[in-house]
C-alpha positions in Angstrom: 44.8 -4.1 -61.4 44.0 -7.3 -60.1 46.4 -7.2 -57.3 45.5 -4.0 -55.9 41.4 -4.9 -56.2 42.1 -8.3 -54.3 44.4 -6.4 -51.5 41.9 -3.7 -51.1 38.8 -6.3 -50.6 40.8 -8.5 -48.1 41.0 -5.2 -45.9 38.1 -4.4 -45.8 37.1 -7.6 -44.1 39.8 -7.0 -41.5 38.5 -5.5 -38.4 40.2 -2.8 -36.8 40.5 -5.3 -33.7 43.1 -7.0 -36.1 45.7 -3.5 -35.4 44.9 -3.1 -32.0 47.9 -2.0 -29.9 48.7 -3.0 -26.4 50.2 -0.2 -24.4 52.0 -1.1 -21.2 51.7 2.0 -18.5 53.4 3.1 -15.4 52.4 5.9 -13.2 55.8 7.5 -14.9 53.6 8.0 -18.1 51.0 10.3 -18.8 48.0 8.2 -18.6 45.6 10.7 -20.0 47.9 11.1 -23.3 47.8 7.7 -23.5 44.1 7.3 -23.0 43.8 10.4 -26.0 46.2 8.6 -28.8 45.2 5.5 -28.5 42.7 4.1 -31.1 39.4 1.3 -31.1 40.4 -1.6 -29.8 42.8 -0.6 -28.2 44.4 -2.3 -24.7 45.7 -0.3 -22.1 47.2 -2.3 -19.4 48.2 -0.2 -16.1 51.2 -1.7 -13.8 51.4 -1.1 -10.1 50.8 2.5 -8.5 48.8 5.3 -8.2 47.5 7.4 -11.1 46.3 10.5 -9.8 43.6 12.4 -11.6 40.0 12.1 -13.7 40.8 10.4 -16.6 38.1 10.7 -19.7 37.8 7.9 -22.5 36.9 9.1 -26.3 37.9 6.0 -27.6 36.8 1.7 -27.6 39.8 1.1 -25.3 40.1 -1.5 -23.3 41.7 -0.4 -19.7 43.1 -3.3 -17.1 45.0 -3.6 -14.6 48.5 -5.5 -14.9 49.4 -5.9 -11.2 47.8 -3.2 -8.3 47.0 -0.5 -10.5 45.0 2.2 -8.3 43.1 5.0 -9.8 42.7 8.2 -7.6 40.4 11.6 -8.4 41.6 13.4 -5.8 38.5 13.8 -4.2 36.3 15.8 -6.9 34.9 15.0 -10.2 34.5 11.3 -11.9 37.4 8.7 -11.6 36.3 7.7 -14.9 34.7 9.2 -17.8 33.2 6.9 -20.5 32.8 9.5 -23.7 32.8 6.2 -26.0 30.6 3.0 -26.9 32.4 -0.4 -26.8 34.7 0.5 -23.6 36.1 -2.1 -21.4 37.0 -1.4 -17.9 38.9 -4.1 -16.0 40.4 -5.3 -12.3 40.8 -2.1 -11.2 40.8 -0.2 -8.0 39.4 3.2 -8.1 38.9 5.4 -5.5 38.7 9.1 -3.9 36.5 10.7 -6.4 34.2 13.4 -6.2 31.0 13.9 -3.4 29.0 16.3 -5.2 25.9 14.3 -5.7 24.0 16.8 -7.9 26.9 16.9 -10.4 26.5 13.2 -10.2 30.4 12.6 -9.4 30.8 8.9 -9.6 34.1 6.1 -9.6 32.9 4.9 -13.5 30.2 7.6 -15.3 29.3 6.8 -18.8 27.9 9.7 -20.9 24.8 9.4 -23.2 24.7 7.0 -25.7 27.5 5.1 -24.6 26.7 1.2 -26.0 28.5 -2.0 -25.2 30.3 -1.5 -22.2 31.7 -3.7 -20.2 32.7 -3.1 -16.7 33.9 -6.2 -14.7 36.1 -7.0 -11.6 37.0 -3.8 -10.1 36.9 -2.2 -6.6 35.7 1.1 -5.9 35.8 3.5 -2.7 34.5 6.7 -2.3 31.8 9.8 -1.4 29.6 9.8 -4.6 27.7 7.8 -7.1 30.1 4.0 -7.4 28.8 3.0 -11.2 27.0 5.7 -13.2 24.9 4.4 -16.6 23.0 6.6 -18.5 21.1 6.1 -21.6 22.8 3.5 -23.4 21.9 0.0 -23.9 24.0 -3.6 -23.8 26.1 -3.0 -20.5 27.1 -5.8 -18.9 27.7 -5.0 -15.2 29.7 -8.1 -13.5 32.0 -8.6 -10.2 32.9 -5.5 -9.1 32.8 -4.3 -5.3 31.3 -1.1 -4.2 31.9 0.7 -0.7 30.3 4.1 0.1 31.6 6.1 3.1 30.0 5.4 6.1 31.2 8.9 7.8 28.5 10.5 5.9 24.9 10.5 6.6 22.4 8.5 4.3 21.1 10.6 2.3 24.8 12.2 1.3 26.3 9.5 0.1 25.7 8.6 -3.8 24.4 5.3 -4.8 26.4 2.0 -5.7 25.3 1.4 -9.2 22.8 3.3 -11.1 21.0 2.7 -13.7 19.3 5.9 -16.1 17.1 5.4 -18.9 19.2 2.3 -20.0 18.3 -1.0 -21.9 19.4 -4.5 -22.1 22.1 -3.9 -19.1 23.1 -7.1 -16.8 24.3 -6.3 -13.4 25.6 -9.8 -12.0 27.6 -10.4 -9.4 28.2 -7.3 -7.6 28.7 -6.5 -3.8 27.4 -3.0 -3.0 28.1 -1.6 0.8 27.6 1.7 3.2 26.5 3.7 -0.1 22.4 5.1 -0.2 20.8 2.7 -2.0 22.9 -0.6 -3.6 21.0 -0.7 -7.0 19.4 1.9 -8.0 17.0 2.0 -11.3 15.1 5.0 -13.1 13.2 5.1 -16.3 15.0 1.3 -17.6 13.6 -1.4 -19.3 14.3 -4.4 -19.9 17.2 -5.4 -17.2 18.6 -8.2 -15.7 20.0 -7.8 -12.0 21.1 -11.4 -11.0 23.2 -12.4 -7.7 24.1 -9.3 -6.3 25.0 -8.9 -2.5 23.9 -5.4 -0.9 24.1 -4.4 2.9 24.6 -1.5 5.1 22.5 0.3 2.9 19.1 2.4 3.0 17.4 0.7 0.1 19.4 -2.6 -1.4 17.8 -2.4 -4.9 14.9 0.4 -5.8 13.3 0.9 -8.6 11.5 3.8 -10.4 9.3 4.7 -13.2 11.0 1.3 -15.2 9.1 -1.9 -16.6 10.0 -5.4 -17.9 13.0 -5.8 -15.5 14.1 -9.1 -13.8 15.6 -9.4 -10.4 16.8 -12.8 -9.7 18.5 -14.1 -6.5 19.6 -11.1 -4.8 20.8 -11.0 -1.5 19.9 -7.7 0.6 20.7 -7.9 4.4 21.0 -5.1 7.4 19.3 -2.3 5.4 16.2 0.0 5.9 14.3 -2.2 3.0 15.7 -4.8 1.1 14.0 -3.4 -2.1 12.8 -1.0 -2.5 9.9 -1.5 -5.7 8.1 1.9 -6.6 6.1 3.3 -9.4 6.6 0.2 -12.0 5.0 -2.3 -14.0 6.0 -5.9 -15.1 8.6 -6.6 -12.8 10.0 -10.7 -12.8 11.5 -10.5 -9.0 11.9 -14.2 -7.6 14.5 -16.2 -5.8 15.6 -12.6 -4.0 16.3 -12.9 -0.2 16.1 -10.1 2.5 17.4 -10.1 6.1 17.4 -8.4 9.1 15.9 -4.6 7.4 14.6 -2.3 9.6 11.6 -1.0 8.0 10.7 -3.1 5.1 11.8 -6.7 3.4 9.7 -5.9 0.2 8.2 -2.1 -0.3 6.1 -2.2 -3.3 4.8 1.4 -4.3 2.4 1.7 -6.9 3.4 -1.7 -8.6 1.5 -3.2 -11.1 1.5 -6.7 -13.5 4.3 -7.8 -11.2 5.3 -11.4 -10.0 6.7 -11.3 -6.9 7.5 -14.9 -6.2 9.7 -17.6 -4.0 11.7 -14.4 -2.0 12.9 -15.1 1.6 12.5 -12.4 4.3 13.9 -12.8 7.1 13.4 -10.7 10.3 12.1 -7.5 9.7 11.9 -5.5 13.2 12.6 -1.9 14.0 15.5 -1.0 16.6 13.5 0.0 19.9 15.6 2.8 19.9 13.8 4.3 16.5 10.1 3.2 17.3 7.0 5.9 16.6 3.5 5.0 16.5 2.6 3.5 13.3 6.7 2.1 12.3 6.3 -1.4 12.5 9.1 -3.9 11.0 6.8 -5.0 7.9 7.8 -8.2 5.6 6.0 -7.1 2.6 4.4 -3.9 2.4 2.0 -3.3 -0.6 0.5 -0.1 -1.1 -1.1 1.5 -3.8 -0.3 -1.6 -6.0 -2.6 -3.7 -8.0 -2.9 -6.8 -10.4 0.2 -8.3 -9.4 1.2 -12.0 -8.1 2.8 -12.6 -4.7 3.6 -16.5 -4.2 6.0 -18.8 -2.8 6.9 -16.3 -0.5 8.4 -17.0 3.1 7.8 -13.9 5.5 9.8 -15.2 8.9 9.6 -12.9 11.5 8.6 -9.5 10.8 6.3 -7.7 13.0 3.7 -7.7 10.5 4.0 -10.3 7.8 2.1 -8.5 5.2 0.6 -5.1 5.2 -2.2 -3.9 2.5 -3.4 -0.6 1.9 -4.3 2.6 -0.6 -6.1 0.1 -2.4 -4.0 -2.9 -3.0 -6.9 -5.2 -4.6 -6.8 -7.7 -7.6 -3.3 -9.3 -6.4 -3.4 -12.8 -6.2 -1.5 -14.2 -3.2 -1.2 -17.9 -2.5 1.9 -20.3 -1.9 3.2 -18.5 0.9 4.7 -19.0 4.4 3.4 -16.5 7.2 6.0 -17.8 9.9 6.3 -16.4 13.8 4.8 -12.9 12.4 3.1 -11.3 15.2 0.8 -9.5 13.1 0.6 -12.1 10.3 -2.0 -9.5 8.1 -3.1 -5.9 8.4 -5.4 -5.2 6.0 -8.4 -2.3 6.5 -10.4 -2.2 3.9 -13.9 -3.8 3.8 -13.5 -5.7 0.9 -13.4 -8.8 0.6 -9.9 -10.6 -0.3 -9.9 -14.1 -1.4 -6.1 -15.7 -0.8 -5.8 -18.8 -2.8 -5.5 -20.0 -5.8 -6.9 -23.2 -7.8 -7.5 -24.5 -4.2 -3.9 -23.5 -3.0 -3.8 -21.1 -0.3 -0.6 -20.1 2.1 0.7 -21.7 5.1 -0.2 -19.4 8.5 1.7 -20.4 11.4 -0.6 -19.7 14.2 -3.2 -22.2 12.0 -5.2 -23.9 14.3 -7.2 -25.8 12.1 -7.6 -29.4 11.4 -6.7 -31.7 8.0 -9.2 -35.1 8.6 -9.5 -35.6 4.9 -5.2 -35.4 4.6 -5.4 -33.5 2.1 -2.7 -31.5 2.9 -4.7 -28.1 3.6 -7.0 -27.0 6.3 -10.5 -27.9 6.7 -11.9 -24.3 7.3 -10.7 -21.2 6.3 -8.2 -18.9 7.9 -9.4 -15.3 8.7 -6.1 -13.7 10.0 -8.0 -10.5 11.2 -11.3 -9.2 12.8 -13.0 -6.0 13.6 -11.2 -6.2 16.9 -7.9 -5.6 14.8 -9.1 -3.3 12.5 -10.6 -0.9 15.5 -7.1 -1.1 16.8 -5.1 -0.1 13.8 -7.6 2.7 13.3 -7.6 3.8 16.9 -3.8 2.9 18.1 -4.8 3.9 21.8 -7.3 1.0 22.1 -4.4 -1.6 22.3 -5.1 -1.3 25.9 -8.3 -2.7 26.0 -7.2 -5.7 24.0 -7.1 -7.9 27.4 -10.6 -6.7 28.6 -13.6 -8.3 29.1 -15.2 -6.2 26.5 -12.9 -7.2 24.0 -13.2 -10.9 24.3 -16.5 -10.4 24.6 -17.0 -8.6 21.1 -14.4 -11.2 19.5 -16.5 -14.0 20.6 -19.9 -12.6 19.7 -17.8 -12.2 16.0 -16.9 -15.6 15.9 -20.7 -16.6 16.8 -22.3 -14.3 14.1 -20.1 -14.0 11.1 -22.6 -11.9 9.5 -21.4 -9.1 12.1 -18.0 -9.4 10.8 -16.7 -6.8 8.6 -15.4 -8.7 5.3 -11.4 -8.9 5.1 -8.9 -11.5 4.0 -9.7 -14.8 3.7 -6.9 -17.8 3.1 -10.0 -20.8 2.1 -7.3 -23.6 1.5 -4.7 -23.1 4.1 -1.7 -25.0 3.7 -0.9 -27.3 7.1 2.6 -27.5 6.0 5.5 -24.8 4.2 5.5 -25.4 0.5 9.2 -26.5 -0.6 11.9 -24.5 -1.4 12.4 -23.4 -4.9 15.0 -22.0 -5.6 15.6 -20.2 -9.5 17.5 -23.0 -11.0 14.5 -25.2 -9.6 12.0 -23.2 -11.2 13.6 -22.5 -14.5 13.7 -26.7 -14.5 9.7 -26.0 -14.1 9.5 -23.6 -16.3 11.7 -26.4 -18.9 9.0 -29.2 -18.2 6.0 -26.8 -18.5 5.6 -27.8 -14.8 4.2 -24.8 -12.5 5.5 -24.8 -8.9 2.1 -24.9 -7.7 1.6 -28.8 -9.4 4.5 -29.8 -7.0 0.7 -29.3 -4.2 -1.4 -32.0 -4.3 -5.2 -31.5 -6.3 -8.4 -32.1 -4.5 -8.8 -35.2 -6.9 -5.2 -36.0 -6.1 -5.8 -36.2 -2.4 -9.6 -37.7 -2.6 -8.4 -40.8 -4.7 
């Protein structure tokens, strides 16, 4: 009795990892039959050729590529159909799959529920949704590429990865092209999206109804907006970079409790060819958004470095560079908006202020706009006036009488020189030494003596 007792307990510490088989296909063999009899932990490694067909996945498998393995739909339906948790999908190519975009036809599309994935170091090409996660949680997202078509308008093309009321996913790595929108993220909490490249998109990441996500040094670059942040709350987004969008770098929607920090923008300008009245290339646009922190920004070259509207109050905005922005602030409402922090404010390019004491920030405050800009924005035909006598009159008579000046932004500490650089690795060093990046500026004590 003792035999059998000791033989049973020893396999029931065995995992089922400790049977897994290795199955070696060809484009000969029935991949789907394959997929179907094989068991949890499973590795299914594909040699070189084309497997036509939409292959779905009821079991832990992992499947890889053992030379240049391609996986083709035949233009309709998913590539790949993740029916279990605890799935592994590696190094392969996948293409051709389906455009229906209310069907949600996608290269990789995980059903409900499904845990524990792992999809890393493939290529995909085609009409609909790239990556497809919805509603499961620990998915780790790393190295794959992503092309849409660019035959197809915008709006018809599916987006390069999306995430669906998921939790605890990591999307690293990735390079997302020519598809809607590179990242896209509904009703998630608690993501990471970390180094991804997106371009030739409409939006490179967007975000909807989610909260308690991070997005960390993302590059977006030749898109409508580089992100794309809309209806949600306690968002980390630092060390992100966008260039050369068309409409927006940073489009926050109805944002709230959100840091917003250390992002470079980089030339945001509309084509002359797609100018209307009121579409201006806009750095950061902030509308309808509240309570959040927006610092240790750089804004280089968009028509209007920052816009403000739909009552975007209670944000606290200091640290930043406002650099060759024609426009540096539109901002229409009469209240009063105090831009500094603890005696930091934001460096303004077209600062013409002094520094006697040396303290490293200006010795009046910086009022980016008057009435004269406010009139204008309101009344767009007016811009022809700007040059008159009338004009420079009324801007003087400002300038002479404050008390005539409807209240607005105000920078009080102006920075006479662009803050470092701080990169994420830089400011998780901070964050190690209990340092904030603001000490790196010197106090008023500091610069007194």
């Amino acid at each position: 009795m003792i035999k059998p007792l000791i033989t049973s307990i020893i396999l029931s510490f065995l995992s089922p990892i400790t049977f897994a088989k290795t199955y070696q296909v060809t484009v000969d063999d029935n991949l789907q039959d394959v997929l179907d009899s094989a068991s949890d932990g499973d590795v299914i490694s594909l040699a070189t050729g084309e497997y036509l067909g939409n292959f779905v996945l009821r079991h832990a498998v992992t499947l890889t590529d053992n030379g240049e393995a391609v996986i083709n739909a035949g233009g309709q339906g998913h590539a790949l159909l993740l029916k279990s948790s605890n799935i592994q999908i590696e190094d392969l190519t996948i293409v051709n799959w389906g455009s229906d975009l209310t069907e949600q036809n996608s290269g990789i599309y995980s059903d409900k529920q499904a845990n524990n994935l792992i999809i890393r170091n493939n290529k995909l090409q085609g009409d609909g949704f790239g990556i497809w996660l919805q509603g499961g949680k620990h998915i780790k997202v790393e190295g794959n590429e992503v092309e849409g078509n660019p035959k197809l308008r915008s709006a018809d093309r599916g987006n390069g990865i999306q995430l669906s009321k998921v939790e605890d996913v990591e999307v690293t790595g990735n390079t997302v092209s020519k598809t809607r929108d590179g990242l896209y993220i509904i009703a998630s909490q608690h993501n990471v999206l970390k180094n991804n490249t997106m371009h030739d998109l409409r939006y490179g990441i967007h975000y909807m109804y989610s909260h308690s996500n991070q997005v960390l040094n993302n590059l977006a670059y030749n898109t409508r907006a580089g992100y794309a942040l809309m209806s949600s709350r306690k968002l980390t987004v630092r060390g992100n970079e966008s260039r050369d969008s068309e409409d927006y770098g940073f489009l926050m929607n109805f944002i709230t409790y959100s840091d917003i920090s250390h992002n470079q923008i980089e030339n945001v300008w509309t084509k002359p060819e797609n100018k209307v009245m009121g579409r201006d290339g806009k750095g950061l646009f902030v509308y309808n958004s509240g309570y959040n922190t927006i610092s240790y920004n750089t804004i280089d070259t968009a028509e209007i470095g920052i816009h403000l509207t739909a009552g975007s109050e209670n944000v606290k905005v200091f640290g930043n560079s406002f650099i060759d922005n024609p426009v540096q602030v539109k901002y229409v409402s009469n209240r009063a908006q105090e831009w500094s922090q603890d005696g930091i404010g934001n460096f303004w390019s077209n600062y013409l202020g002094w520094d006697l004491n040396n303290d490293g920030r200006g010795d009046t405050p910086f009022e980016p706009n008057d009435g004269i800009d406010k009139l204008v924005w309101q009344y767009p035909e007016a811009k022809v006036l700007l040059d008159s006598p009338a004009i420079l009159m009324l801007r003087w008579i400002q300038k002479q009488f404050p008390v005539l000046k409807p209240a607005g932004v105000k920078d009080s500490y102006p920075l006479m020189s662009v803050p470092p650089k701080q990169g994420s690795q830089l400011s998780d060093n901070h964050q190690q030494n209990n340092e904030r990046p603001e000490d790196r500026l010197p106090t008023n004590n500091q610069a007194t003596g």
